[in-house]
C-alpha positions as CSV (number, residue, x, y, z in Angstrom):
1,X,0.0,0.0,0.0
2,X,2.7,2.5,1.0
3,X,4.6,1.5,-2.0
4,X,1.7,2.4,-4.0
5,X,1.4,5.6,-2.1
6,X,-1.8,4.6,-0.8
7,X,-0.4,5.9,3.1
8,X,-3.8,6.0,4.8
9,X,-4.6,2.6,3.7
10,X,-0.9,1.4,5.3
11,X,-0.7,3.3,8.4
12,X,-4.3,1.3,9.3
13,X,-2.5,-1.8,8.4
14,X,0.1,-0.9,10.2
15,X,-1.7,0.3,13.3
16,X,-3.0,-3.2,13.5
17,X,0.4,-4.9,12.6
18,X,1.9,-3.5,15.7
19,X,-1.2,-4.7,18.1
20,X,-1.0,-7.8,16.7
21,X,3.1,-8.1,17.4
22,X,3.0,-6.8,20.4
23,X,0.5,-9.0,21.7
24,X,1.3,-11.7,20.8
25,X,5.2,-11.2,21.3
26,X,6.0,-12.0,17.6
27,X,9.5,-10.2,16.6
28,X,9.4,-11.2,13.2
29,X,6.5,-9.4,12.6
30,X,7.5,-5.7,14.8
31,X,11.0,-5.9,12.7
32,X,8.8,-6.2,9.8
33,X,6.5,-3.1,10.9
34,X,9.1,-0.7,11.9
35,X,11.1,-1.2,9.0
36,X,8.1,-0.6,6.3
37,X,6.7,2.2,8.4
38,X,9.8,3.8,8.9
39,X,10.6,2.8,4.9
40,X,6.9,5.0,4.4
41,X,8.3,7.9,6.1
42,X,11.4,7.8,4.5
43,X,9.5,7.8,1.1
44,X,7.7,11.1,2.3
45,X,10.7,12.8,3.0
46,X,9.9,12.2,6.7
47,X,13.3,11.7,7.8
48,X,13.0,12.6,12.0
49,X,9.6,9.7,12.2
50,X,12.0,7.3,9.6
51,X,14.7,6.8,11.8
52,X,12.7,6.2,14.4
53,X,11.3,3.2,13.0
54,X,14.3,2.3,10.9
55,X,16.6,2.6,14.5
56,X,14.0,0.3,15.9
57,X,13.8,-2.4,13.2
58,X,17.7,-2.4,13.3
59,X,18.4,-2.9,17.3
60,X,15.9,-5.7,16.9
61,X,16.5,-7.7,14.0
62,X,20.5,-7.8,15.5
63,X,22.8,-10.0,13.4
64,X,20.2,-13.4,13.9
65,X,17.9,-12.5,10.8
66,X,20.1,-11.6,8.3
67,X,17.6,-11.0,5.5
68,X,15.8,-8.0,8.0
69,X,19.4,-7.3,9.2
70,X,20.8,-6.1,5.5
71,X,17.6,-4.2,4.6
72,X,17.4,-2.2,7.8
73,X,21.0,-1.1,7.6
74,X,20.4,-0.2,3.9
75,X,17.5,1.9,5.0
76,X,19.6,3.5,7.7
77,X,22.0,4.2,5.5
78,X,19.8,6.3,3.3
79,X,17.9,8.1,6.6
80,X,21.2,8.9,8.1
81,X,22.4,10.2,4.3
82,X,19.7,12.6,4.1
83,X,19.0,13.8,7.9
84,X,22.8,15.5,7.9
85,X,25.2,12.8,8.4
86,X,25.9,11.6,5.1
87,X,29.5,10.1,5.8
88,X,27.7,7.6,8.1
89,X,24.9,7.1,5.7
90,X,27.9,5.9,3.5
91,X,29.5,3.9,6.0
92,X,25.9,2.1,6.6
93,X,25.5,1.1,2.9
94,X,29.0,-0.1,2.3
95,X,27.8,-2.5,5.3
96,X,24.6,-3.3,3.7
97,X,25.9,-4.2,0.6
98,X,28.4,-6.7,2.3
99,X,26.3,-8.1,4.5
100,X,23.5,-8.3,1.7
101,X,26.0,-10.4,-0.9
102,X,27.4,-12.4,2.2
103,X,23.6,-13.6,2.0
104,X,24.0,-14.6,-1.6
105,X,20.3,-13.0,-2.3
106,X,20.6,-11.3,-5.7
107,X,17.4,-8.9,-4.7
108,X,19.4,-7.7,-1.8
109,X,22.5,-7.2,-3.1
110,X,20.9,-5.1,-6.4
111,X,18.8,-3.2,-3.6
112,X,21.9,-2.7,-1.1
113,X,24.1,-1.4,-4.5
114,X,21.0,0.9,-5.5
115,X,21.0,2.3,-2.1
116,X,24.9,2.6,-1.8
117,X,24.9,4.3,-5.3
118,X,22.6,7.3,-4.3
119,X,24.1,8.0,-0.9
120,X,27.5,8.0,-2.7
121,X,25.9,10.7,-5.2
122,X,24.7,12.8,-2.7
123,X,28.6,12.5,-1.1
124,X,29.6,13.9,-4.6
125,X,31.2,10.3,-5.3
126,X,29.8,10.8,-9.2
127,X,31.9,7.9,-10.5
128,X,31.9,4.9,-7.9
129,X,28.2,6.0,-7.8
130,X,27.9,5.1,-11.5
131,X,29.7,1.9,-11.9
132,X,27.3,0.5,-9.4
133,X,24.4,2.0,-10.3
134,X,24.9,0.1,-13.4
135,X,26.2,-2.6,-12.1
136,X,22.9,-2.5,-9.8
137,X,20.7,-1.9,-13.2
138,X,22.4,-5.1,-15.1
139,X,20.9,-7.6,-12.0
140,X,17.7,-5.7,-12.3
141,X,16.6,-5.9,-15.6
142,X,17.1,-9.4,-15.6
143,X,14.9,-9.7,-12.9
144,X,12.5,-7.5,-14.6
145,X,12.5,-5.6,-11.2
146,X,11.0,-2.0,-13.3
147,X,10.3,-0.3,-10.1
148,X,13.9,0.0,-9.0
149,X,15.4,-0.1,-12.7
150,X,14.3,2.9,-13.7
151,X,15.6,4.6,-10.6
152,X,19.0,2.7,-11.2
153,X,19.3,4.1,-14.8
154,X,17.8,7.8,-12.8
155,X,20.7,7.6,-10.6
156,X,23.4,6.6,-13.6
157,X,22.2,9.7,-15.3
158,X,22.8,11.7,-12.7
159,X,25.9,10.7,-11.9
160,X,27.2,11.0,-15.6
161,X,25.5,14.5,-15.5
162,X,28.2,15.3,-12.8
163,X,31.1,14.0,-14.2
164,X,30.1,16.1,-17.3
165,X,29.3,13.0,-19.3
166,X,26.2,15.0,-21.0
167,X,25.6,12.1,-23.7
168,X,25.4,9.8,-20.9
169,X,23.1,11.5,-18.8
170,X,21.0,11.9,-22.1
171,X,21.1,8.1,-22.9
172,X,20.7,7.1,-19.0
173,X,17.6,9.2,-18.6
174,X,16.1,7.8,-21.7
175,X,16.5,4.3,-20.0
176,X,14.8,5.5,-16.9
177,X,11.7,6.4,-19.1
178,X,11.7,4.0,-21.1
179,X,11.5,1.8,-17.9
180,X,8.9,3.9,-16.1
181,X,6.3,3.7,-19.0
182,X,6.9,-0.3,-18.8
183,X,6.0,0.0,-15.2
184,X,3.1,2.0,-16.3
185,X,1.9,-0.8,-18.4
186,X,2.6,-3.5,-15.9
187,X,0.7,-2.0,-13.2
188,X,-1.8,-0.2,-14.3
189,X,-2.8,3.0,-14.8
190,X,-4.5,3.4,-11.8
191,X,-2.0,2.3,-9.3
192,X,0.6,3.8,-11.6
193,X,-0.9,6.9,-11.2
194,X,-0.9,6.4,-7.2
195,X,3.0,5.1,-7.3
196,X,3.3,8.8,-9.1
197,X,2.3,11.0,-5.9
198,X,4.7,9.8,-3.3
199,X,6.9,12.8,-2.7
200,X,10.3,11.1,-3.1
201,X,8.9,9.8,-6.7
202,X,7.7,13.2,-7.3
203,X,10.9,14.5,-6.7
204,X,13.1,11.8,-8.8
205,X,10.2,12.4,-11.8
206,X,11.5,16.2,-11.3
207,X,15.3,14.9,-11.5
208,X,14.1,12.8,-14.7
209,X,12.2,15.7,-16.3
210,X,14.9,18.4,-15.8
211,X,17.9,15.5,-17.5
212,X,15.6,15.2,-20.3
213,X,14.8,19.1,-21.0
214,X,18.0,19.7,-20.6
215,X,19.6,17.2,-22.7
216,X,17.2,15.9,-25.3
């Protein structure tokens, strides 16, 4: 739901996620909550409510589930990037992405990279942040994971658009639309159209949009 931007809808599950955790004392499921709540507010640019929840799922999912282990250090790792401490955002997705390929799970470890690869290009790291962003992409598109590849091929753009690499940035950008309108199709123009008003999507359509004006 939350993914979908529906955040009503998802805080009501989530309201009755955590009473059911809590009651009946299953961890599993209050890693599980923290971590997409705090995931929501992190999509709403929420970043004070997002550690919160993030911190949370983190101290509790320890080392013992590694699985909720990698992917609440990855989303730390972005939180701490974009509340003010971006060197320890770093530091956090550098972690994520070796504990997420110590896991051998190829969803992780394209998510972990994703993740590692915007923090780095908010660090003004433009080049590291593009060989794995498309390294990221490559494991992606074979999965047919749209949602994520089109950010991938966003952040690629971006990062070429830095270096200076204009005809890069051009082509990248290109691949991110091209990638969004097949996510279109695949969802749905309706749930499509409810992806579209989450503010951080908002903002990385904006990112998109300006690449293309600019370069195209």
């Amino acid at each position: 739901m939350w993914q979908l931007g529906r955040n009503e809808e998802a805080r009501n599950l989530f309201d009755q996620t955590f009473a059911q955790a809590n009651q009946g004392g299953d961890k599993s499921l209050l890693i599980a909550a923290y971590q997409f709540s705090g995931g929501m507010a992190l999509s709403q640019r929420r970043f004070k409510e997002a550690k919160v929840g993030i911190r949370r799922a983190h101290a509790l999912a320890g080392t013992q589930d590694a699985k909720a282990a990698t992917e609440t250090k990855r989303l730390l790792g972005l939180v701490q990037a974009f509340s003010g401490a971006p060197q320890a955002g770093e530091l956090s997705g550098k972690e994520a992405v070796v504990m997420a390929k110590q896991s051998g799970d190829a969803w992780l470890i394209s998510r972990a990279e994703m993740t590692l690869a915007e923090i780095m290009l908010k660090n003004n790291e433009a080049r590291p942040a593009l060989e794995i962003a498309l390294r990221a992409q490559e494991n992606l598109t074979r999965s047919e994971q749209h949602e994520s590849q089109w950010r991938a091929w966003l952040i690629a753009a971006r990062a070429s658009q830095q270096t200076g690499d204009n005809l890069k940035a051009s082509e990248y950008a290109l691949h991110a639309g091209d990638v969004l309108t097949k996510l279109r199709d695949k969802w749905g123009a309706e749930a499509f159209k409810s992806y579209l008003h989450r503010p951080d999507i908002q903002n990385s359509r904006k990112q998109l949009g300006q690449i293309l004006a600019k370069y195209n």
